[in-house]
C-alpha positions in Angstrom: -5.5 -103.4 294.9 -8.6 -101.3 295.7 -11.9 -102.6 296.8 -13.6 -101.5 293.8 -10.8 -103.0 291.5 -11.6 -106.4 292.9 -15.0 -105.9 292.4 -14.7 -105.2 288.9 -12.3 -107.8 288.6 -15.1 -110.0 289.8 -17.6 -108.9 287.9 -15.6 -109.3 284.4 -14.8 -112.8 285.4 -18.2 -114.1 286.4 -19.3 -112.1 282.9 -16.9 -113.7 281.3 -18.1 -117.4 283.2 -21.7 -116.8 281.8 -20.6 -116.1 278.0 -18.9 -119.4 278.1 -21.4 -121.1 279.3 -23.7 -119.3 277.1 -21.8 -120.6 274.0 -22.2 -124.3 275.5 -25.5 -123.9 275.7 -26.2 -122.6 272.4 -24.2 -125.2 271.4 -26.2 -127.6 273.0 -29.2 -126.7 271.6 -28.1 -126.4 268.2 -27.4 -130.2 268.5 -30.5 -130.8 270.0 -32.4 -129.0 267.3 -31.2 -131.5 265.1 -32.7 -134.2 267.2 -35.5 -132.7 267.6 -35.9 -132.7 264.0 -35.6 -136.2 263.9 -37.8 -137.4 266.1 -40.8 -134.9 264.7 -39.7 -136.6 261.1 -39.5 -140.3 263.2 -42.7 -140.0 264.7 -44.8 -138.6 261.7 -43.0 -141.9 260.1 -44.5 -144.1 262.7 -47.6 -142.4 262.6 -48.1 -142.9 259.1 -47.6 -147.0 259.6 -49.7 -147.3 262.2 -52.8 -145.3 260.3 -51.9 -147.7 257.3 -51.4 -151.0 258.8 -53.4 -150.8 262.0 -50.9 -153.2 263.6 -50.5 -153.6 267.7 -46.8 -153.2 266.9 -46.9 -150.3 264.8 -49.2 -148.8 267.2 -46.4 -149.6 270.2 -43.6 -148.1 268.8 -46.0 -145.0 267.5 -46.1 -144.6 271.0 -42.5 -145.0 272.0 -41.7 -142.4 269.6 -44.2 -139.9 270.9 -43.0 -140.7 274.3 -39.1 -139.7 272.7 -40.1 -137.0 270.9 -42.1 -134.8 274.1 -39.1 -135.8 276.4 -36.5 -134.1 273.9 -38.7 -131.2 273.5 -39.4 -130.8 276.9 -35.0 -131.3 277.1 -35.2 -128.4 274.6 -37.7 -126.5 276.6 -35.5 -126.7 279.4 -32.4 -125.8 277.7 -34.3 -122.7 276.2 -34.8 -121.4 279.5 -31.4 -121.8 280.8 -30.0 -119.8 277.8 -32.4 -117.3 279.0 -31.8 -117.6 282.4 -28.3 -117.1 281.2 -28.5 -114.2 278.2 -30.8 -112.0 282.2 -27.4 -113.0 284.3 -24.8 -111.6 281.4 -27.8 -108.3 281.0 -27.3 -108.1 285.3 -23.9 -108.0 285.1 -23.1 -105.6 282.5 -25.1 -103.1 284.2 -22.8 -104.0 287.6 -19.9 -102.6 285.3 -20.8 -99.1 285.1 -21.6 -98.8 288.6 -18.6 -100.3 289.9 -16.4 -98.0 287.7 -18.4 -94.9 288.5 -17.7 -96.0 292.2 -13.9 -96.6 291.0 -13.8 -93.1 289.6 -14.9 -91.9 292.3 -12.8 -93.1 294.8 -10.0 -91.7 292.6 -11.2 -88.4 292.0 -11.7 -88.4 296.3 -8.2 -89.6 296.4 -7.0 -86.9 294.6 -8.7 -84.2 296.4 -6.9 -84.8 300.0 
């Protein structure tokens, strides 16, 4: 097996590696969406108590709540970024293909010549 053939062989596999792992993630963060969604409904919940009863308590677990819901956004931030990180990587490697084949071809059409 050529050189070139490996390369391309390599290439289609780690292409392949990042479109899996690109479905996880958006799988991932379709899940997360729905918690996020939760805890924006949970904490507007709690916000509501506290403005109504004005309670220590209700005040407390307004506040656990925020703390929840800017950790799973900031989860979701995170996550967002390694999609992208991920959607650049599968861009990078499809442009590899093309050169490696041209290379390929060639290789052949030299190969042909002598």
């Amino acid at each position: 097996m050529s050189k070139r053939a490996n390369q391309r062989r390599q290439v289609e596999r780690h292409l392949a590696e990042a479109g899996q792992r690109l479905t996880r993630a958006r799988e991932e963060l379709a899940a997360l969406d729905e918690q996020v969604a939760w805890f924006a409904e949970a904490t507007e919940d709690a916000r509501m108590r506290a403005l109504v009863t004005e309670s220590p308590a209700d005040r407390r677990e307004l506040s656990e709540v925020e703390r929840h819901t800017l950790a799973i956004n900031r989860s979701r931030a995170d996550l967002v970024a390694h999609i992208e990180r991920l959607r650049r990587l599968q861009d990078e490697l499809l442009e590899e293909l093309p050169a490696v084949e041209a290379a390929d071809d060639e290789v052949q059409r030299n190969e042909r010549v002598f």
